[in-house]
C-alpha positions in Angstrom: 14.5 -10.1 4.6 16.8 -11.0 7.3 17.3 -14.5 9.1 16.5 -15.2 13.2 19.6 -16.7 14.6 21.5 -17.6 18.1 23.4 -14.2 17.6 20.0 -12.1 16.7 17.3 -13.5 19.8 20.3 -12.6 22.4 20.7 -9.1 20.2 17.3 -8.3 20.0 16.1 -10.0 23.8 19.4 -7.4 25.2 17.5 -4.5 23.1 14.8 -4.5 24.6 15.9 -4.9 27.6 17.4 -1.9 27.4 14.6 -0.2 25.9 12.8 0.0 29.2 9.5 -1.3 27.3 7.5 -4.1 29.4 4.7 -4.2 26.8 3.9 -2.4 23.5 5.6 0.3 21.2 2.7 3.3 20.6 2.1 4.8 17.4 -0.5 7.7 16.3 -2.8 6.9 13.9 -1.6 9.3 11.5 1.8 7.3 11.3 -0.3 4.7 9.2 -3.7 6.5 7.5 -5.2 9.5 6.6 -8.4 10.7 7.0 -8.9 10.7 3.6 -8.3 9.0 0.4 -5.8 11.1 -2.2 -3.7 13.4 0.6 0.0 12.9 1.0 1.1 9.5 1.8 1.4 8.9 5.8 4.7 8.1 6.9 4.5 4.2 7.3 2.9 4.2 3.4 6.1 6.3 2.7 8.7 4.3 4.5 7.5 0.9 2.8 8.4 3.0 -0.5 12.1 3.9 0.4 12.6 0.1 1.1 12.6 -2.9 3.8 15.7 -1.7 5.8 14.3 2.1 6.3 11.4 1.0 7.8 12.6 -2.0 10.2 15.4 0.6 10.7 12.8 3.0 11.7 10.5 1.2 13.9 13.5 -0.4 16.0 14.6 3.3 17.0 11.4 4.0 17.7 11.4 0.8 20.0 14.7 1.9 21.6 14.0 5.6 22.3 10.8 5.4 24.2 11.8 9.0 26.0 12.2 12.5 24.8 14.4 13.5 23.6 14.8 10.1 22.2 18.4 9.8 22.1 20.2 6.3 21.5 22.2 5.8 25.0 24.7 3.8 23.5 27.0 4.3 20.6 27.3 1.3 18.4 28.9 0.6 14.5 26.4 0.2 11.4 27.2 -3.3 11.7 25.3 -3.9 15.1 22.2 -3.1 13.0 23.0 -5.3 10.4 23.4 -8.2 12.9 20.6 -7.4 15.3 18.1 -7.0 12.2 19.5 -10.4 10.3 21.1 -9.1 7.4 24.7 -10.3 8.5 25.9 -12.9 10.8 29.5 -11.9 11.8 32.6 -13.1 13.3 32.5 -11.7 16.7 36.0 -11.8 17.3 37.0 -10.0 13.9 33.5 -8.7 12.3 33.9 -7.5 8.8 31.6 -6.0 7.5 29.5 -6.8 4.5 26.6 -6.8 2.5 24.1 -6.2 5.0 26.2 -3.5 6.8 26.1 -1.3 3.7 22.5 -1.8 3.4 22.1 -0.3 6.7 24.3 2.4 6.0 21.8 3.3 3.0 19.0 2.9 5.3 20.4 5.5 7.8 21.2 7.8 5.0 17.3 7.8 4.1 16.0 8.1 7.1 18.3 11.1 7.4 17.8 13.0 4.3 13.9 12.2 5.4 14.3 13.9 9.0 13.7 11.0 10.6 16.9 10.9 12.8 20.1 13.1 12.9 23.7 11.1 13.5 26.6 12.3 15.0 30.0 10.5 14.2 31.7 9.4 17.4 35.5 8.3 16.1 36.7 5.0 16.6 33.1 4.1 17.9 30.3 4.7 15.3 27.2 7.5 15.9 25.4 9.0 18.4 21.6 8.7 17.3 18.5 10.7 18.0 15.2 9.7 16.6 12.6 11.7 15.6 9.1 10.4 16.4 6.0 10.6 14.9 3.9 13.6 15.3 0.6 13.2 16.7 -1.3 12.3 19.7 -2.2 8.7 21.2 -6.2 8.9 21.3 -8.0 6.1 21.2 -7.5 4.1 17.9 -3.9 4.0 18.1 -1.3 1.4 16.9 0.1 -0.8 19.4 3.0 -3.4 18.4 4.1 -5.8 21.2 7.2 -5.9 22.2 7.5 -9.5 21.0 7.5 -8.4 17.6 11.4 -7.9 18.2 12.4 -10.0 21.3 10.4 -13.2 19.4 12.4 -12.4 16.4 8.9 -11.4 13.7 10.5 -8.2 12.6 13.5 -10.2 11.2 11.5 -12.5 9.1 8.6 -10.4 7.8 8.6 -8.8 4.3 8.6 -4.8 4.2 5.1 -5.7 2.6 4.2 -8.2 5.9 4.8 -5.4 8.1 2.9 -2.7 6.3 0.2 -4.8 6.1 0.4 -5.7 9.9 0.3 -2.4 11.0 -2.2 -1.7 9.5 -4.4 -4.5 11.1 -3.2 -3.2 14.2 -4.7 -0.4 13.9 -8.0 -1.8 12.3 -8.3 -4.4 15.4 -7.0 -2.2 18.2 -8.1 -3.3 21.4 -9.5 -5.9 19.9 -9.5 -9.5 21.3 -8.0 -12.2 19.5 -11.4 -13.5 18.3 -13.3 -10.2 17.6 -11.8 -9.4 13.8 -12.9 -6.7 11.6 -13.3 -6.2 7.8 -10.9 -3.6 5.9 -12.6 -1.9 3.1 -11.5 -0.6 -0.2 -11.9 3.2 1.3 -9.7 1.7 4.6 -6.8 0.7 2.1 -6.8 3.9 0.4 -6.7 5.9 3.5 -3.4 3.4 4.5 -2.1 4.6 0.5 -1.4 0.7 0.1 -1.9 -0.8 -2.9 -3.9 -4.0 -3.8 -1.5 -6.0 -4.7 0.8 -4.9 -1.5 -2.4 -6.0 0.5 -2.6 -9.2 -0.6 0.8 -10.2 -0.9 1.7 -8.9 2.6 -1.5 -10.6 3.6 -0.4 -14.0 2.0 2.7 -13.5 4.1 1.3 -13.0 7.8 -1.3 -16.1 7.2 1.9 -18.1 6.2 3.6 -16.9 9.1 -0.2 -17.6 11.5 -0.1 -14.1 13.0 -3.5 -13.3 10.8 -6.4 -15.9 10.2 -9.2 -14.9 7.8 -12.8 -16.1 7.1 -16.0 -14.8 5.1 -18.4 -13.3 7.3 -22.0 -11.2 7.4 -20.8 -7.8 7.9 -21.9 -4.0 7.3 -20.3 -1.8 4.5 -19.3 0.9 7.5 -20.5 2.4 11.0 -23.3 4.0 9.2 -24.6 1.0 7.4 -27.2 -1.9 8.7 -27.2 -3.8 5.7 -24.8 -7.6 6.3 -23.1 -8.7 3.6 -20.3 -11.6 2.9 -17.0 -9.8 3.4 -13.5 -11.0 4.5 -12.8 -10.6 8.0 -9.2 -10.4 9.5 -8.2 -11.5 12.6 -5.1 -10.7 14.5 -2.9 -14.3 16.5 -1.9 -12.1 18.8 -1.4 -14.9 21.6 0.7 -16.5 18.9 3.2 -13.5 18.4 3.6 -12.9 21.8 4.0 -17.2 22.7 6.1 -18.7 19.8 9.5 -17.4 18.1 9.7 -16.6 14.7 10.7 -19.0 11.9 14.8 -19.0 11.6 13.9 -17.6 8.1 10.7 -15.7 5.8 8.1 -17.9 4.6 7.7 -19.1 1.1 4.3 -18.0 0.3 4.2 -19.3 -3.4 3.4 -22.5 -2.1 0.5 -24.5 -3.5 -0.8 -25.2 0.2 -1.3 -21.2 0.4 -4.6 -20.1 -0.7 -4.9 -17.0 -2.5 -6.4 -14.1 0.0 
């Protein structure tokens, strides 16, 4: 996980800024489940698997190139990334790269070889990016991540686990209000291809971090179903995300004052 400093907010706020976004970044729900259990894993399920950087990697340039053909306007070294995302905090005046900067460079690679973006070397400047979004149309569930999530600083802080499990409770809760949560069954998770112990570790996270609150509740099974039983229900803090910065740093969710979920 990376760190929320000085350096990243102005990073981040300048962004997007540039992004043109006012609001939300829009996903299909295909990016994040399938329709059924057992088919190939949807791309977000995937990304979580080829590591924490693809994915933030990912959803920033998603965030940044909100217009076909969603090309990157400005041409910036792999070490922007690794400051912007908190994986390095450099010297300004003499930035040599480190650690972080060839973990982006990895990340690109993947998302490359996974024809998710195509680079093209500019010399003396770094690459010329174009992203390739998901495929799939926004109908009504869709997932909707505010544009907070970056210019507060979340995405820095959050586990690759936190943010699997978030987007997925995005799309769960969409258009829901803060106080209107929903339950996520054991056919739900399947459909996400997330596994239980991702769930609940990435769940554990986001309570930590009070962007989810959960409580038992008298709910059905499914749509089809009448019949209320005790479930756990998850709410999205949605005002909190979009009011509050993020911790400078991840939560430590091993605590004792952190109940099991």
């Amino acid at each position: 996980m990376g760190s929320f400093t000085g350096t990243t907010r102005r990073l981040l706020e300048q962004a997007v800024k540039k992004s043109g976004r006012t609001s939300t970044v829009q996903l299909p729900a295909a990016f994040a489940r399938n329709r059924h259990p057992g088919e190939q894993a949807p791309q977000l399920s995937d990304l979580f698997r080829r590591g924490e950087v693809p994915l933030k990697l990912y959803l920033t340039l998603l965030m940044l190139t909100r217009k076909a053909p969603h090309e990157l306007h400005r041409v910036v070294a792999d070490h922007y990334w690794a400051v912007l995302l908190g994986y390095e905090e450099l010297n300004e005046a003499d930035p040599i790269p480190d650690a972080g900067t060839r973990r982006i460079r990895r990340g690109m690679d993947t998302l490359e070889k996974k024809a998710l973006l195509t680079r093209e070397r500019i010399p003396g400047r770094g690459f010329k990016i174009t992203v390739v979004h998901p495929l799939g149309s926004l109908t009504a569930p869709y997932i909707t991540i505010p544009i907070q999530f970056w210019s507060r600083g979340w995405i820095n802080v959050m586990s690759a686990r936190a943010v699997f499990v978030y987007l997925c409770l995005r799309l769960v809760l969409a258009g829901r209000p803060d106080e209107q949560g929903a339950h996520v069954s054991s056919w739900d998770r399947k459909c996400f291809a997330i596994s239980d112990d991702t769930w609940q570790r990435g769940l554990k996270e986001l309570v930590a971090l009070q962007l989810v609150r959960t409580e038992t509740g008298r709910v059905a099974a499914d749509i089809w179903s009448t019949d209320l039983h005790a479930r756990k229900v998850y709410y999205l803090n949605n005002t909190y995300l979009r009011e509050h910065e993020s911790p400078e740093d991840s939560v430590d969710v091993t605590t004792p004052n952190n109940k099991d979920l």
